[in-house]
N, C-alpha and C positions, 0 to 999 in steps of 0.2 A: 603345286600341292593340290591334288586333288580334293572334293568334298567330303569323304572320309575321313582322309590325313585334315581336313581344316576341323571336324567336327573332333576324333579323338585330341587334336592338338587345343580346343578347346575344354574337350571336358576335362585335359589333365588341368589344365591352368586353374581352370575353376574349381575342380577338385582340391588341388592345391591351398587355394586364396580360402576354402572353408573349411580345410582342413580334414580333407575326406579322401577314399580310394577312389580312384576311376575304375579298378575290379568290381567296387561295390555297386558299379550304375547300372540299369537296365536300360541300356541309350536305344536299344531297337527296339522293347515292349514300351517306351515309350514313347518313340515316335511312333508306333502301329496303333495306340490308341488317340497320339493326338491326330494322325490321319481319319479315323475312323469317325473321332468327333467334330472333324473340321469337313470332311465329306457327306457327314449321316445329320449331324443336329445342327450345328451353328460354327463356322470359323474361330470367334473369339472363345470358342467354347476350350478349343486346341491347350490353350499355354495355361487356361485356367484350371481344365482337368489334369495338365500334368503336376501342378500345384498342387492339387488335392489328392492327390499318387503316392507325392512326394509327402505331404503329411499322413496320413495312413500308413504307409511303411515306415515312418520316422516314430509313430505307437506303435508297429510292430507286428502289421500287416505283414503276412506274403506277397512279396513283390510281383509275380506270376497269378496270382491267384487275383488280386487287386487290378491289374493288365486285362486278366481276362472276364471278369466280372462287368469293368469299365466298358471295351471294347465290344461285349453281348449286348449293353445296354443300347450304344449307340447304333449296335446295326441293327436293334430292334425299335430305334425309336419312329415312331409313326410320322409317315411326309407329310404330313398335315402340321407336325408340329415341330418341321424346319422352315429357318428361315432361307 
């Protein structure tokens, strides 16, 4: 099983376990901004921005729109203020 098949064989499970769609996940604008902010601002930045993704779309955010806001921020964040 490759790393695809292990990652959607995850999100269904955990889909599952909360009682959610796996149609409903943005599993790639998610990993593009946790990339972004684990590359551009801080590592532990990664799992905590996708957290806060996930709350904003869970009030009702645009899920794309939220992705790409996040993502502008982090490739615009100043090297001075990465760790």
């Amino acid at each position: 099983m490759g790393p695809a098949s292990a990652l959607d064989t995850w999100i269904a499970a955990a889909c599952d376990e909360l009682g959610l769609s796996p149609g409903d996940v943005e599993a790639k604008a998610v990993l593009d901004v946790a990339r972004d902010v684990a590359h551009n601002v801080v590592r532990p930045g990664a799992p905590v921005t996708a957290y806060l993704m996930g709350v904003a779309v869970g009030r009702g955010a645009d899920p794309a729109e939220v992705a790409g806001r996040l993502s502008s921020l982090a490739l615009e964040w100043p090297a001075d203020g990465r760790e």
